[in-house]
N, C-alpha and C positions, 0 to 999 in steps of 0.2 A: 696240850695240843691234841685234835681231835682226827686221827687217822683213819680212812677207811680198809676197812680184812675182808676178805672171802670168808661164808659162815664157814663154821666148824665141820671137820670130818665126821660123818657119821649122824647130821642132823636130820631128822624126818625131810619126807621132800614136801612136803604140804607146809610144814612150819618156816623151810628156807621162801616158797613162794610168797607164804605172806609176809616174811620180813623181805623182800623185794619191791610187793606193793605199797606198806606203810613206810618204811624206815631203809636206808642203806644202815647195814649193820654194821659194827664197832668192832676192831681188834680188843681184843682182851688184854686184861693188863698182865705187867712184867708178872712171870711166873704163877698165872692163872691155867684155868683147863682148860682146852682147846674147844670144850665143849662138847661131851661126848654122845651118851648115848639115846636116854631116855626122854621122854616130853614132860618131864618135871624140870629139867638142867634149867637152869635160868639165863638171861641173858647177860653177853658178857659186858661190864661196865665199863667208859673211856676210862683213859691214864689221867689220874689224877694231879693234877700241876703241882707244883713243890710247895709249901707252905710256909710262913713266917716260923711257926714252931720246927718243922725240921731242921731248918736252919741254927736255931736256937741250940736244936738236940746235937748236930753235927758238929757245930761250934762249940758247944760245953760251956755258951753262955745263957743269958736270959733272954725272955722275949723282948724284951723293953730292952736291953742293949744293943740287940740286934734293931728294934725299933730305930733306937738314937742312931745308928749308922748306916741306915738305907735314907735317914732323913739330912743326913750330913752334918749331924751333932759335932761337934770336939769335944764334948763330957764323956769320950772314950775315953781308954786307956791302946795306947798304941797296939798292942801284941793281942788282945780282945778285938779290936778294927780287923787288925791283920786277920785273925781266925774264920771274922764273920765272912769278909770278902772270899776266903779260900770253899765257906760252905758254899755260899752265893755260887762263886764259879763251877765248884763240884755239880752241886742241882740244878743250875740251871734256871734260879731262881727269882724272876722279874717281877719287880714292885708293884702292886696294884694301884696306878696315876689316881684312880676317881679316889678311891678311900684316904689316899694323903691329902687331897685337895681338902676332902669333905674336914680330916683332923686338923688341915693347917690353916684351912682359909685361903688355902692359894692354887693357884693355877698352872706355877709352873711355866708358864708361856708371858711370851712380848710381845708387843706390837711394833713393828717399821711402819710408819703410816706417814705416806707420800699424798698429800693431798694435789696433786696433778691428773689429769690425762693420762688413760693407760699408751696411749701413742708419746706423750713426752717421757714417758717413764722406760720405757724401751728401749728408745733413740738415743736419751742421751748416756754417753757412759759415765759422768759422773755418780748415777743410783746405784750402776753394778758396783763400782769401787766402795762406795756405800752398805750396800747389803754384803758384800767381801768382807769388812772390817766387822760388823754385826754378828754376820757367823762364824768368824771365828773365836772371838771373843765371849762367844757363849758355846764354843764347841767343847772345852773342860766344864763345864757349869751341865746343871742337869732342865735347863730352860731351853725351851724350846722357842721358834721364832714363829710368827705369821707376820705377813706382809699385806697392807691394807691397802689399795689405792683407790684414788676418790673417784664416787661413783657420780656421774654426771646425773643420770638420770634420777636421784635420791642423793643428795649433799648431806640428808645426816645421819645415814645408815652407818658411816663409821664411828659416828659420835654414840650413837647409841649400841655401836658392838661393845665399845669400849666402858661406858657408862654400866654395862650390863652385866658385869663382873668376870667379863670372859678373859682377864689377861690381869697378872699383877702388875704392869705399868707399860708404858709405851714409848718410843721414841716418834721425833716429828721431826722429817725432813723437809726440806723447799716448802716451807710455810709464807703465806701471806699477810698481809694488813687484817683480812678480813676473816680469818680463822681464826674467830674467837672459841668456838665451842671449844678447840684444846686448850686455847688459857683456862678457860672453868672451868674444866677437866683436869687441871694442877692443882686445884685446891684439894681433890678427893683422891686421886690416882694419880702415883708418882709420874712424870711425864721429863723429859730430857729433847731438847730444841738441840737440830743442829742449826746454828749459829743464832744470832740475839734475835729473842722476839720485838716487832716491832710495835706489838699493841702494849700499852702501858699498863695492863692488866696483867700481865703475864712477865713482865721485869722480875720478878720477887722467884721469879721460877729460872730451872736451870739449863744451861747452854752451854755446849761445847762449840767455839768458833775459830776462826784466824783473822790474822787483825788485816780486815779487809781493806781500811783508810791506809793505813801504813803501806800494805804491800802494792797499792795501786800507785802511790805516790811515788815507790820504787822506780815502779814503769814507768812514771813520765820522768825522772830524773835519767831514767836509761838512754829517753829519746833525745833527750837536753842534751847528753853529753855526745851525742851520735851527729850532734849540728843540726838535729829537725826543731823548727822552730813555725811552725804551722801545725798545731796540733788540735785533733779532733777525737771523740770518742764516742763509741757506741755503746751505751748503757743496758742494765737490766731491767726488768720491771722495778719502777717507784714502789711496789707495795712492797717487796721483798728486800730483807735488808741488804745480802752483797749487792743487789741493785740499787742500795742507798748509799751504803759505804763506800763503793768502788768509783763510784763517780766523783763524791767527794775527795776521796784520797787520790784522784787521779787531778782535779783539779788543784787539790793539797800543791802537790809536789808541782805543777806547772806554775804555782808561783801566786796563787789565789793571795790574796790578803784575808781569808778567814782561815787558809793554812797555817798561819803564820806560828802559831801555837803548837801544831805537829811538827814544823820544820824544826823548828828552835829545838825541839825534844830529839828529833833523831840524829842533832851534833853535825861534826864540821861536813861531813860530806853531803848532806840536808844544806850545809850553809853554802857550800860550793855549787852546787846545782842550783839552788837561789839564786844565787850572783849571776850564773849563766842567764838566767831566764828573764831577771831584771835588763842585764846588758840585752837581751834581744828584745825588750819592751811587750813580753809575756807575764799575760793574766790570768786565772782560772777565770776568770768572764771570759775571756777570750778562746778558750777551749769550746770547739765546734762541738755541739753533741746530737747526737740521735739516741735514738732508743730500740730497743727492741726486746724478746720476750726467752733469752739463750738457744733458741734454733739456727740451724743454717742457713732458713730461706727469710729469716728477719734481720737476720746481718748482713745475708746479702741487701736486702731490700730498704735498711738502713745506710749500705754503705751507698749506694745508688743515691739516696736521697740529698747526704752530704754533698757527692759529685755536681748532686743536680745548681746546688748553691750555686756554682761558680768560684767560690772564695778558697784561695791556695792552703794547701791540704799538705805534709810530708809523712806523716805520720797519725795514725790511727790506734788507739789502745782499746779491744772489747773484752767489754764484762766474762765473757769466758774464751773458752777457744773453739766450739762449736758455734758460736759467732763470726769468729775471727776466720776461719776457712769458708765461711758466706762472702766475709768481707773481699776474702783475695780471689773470690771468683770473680764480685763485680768491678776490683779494680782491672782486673785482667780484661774481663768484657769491655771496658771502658779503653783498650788498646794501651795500657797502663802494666807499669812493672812492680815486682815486688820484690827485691825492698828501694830497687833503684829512683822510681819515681814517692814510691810512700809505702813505709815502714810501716808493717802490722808486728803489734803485742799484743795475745792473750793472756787470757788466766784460768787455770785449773790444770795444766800437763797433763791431760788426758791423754788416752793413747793414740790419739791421732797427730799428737801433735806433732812429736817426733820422724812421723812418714809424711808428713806433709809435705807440698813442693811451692814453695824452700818451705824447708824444716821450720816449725814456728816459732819464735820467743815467745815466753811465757811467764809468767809467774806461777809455779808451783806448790799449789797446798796439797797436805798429806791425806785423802779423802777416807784411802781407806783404814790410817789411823784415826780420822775422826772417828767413824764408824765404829770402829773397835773401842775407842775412848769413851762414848757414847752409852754402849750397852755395859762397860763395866761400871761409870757413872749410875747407870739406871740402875743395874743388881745391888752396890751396894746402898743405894736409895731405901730399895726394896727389902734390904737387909736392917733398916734402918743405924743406916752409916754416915757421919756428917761426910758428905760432900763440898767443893765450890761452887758458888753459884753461877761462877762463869771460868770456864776452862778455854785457854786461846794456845792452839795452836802454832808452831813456829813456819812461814814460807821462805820460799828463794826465789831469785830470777832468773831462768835459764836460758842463758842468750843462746840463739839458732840463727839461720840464716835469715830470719822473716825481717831482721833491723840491724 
């Protein structure tokens, strides 16, 4: 580190004025001369930064085993480790990043890449829970994070940060149908999906998810047993899979005849809630649905639209719960109760949901364990570590006053 001194006592004044005009001068180093008398003195040189070899010399081992342990070898011998970290701390001694890059091929660094809207990316709290889990899970690790979001005006400015060697692999949140460039980007750079890719290019690559069919079909079996039998839902985007899943699973559990095959798997209480929905002469066709895109003002503007139907409503289940708080404004604007006239269920337990009025039901995925799960997936990728190619997290439903 490069500190600025006042020159030396006793230096010509002609020679401190020119070192004024060309250079601010440099303290001298530990246990040098102050710089004394004559116009021969030379100038005094900065402190020189610690070096791999002192460390080697402090430690009493080699340079290449102090090597192996700034690199994060286990071809130490424990009490050798322990030596080298005690010089490390003594000197002060911090790893030169570019020159490991340049020896390892790697960079050290990840990519979070949100191909969204820097405005959806902000808004909703599901990303923060997201990048929560991300850095903590590379907070013991010596990887560092960047966060990428998609640029509107240039769509493949991320594709080619990433293509360009700038990061040893990536993770991909809120991906689309049409975000191919990261499937093609799994064939050469490790890459880790939260939840399944929907393009069939990108199947053979890996995903950490929750079982979105299952946990939505929860929520209509919750409304079943709550006596709503008018049910309707507000979907996510078609191109994104929980907006594929969850409408499915939501129609699953209302009693679809193409559920029929999840019900029977998730045993007698799946078989109870069936019976329910048979005796009320309930379909997954019959499930009212809109769409919208997990904002507040497309759930609202969804829920409006159902209203506009006409056709009797008790109950409403959306894709997330930044929906679901759109939804209970335009019941309310509709001079409508909740949950007295019709029952909202989200999904995601985000932090809103809890302070909601009424407090919202939800289904509960662990986001910021994804996240976490996610980035240790990817390092040990990176580490070439067999992984699974699809990781599913476990949910719940946490009933509130919203149903």
């Amino acid at each position: 580190m490069l500190r600025a001194a006042v020159p030396g006592a006793g230096a010509p004044a002609d020679r401190r004025r020119g070192c004024e005009r060309g250079r601010k001068r440099r303290r001298p180093r530990s246990g040098g001369s102050a710089g004394g008398g004559g116009a021969a003195a030379s100038a005094p040189e900065p402190s020189a930064a610690p070096t791999l070899e002192a460390v080697a010399a402090l430690a009493g081992v080699s340079r290449a085993t102090v090597s192996r342990v700034v690199n994060g070898s286990p071809k130490v011998k424990p009490a050798a480790a322990e030596a080298v970290h005690a010089a490390i701390a003594e000197l002060g001694y911090v790893p030169n990043r570019a020159a490991r890059s340049l020896a390892s091929r790697r960079t050290q660094a990840i990519a979070l890449v949100v191909p969204e809207s820097v405005a959806r990316v902000f808004a909703d709290p599901f990303f923060a829970s997201i990048v929560q889990g991300v850095a903590l899970a590379l907070a013991p690790t010596d990887y560092t994070l960047t966060m990428l979001i998609e640029s509107e005006q240039d769509p493949g400015k991320t594709r080619r940060y990433l293509a360009g060697g700038n990061v040893d692999g990536a993770i991909v949140v809120s991906h689309h149908t049409g975000d191919h460039s990261f499937a093609e980007l799994n064939r050469s750079l490790p890459v880790v999906f939260g939840g399944r890719p929907l393009d069939a290019s990108a199947e053979s690559g890996y995903s950490v998810d929750v079982d979105n069919v299952g946990a939505a079909a929860d929520a209509a079996r919750h409304l079943i047993a709550r006596g709503r039998r008018h049910l309707a839902t507000i979907a996510g985007p078609q191109d994104m899979p929980p907006g594929v899943d969850r409408l499915a699973g939501f129609r699953a559990g209302a009693g679809a005849a193409s559920g029929a095959g999840a019900s029977a798997a998730a045993g007698a209480e799946d078989a109870g809630a069936s019976a329910s929905a048979g005796a009320a002469g309930m379909s997954g066709a019959a499930v009212l649905v809109e769409y919208g895109d997990f904002s507040p003002a497309s759930g609202a503007a969804a829920m409006r639209r159902l209203l506009e139907r006409g056709e009797p409503i008790d109950a409403v289940f959306t894709a997330n719960d930044q929906m679901a708080l759109g939804a209970c404004t335009a019941i309310r604007d509709a001079g409508l109760t909740v949950p007295g006239d019709i029952a909202v269920v989200g999904f995601d337990d985000d932090l809103s949901a809890a302070t909601a009025s009424p407090p919202l039901t939800t289904v509960h995925q662990p986001s910021v364990e994804m996240g976490a799960e996610m980035a240790r997936i990817l390092v040990r990728l990176i580490e070439g570590e067999e992984v699974p190619r699809l990781t599913l997290l476990p949910t719940r439903l946490v009933v509130r006053a919203s149903s």
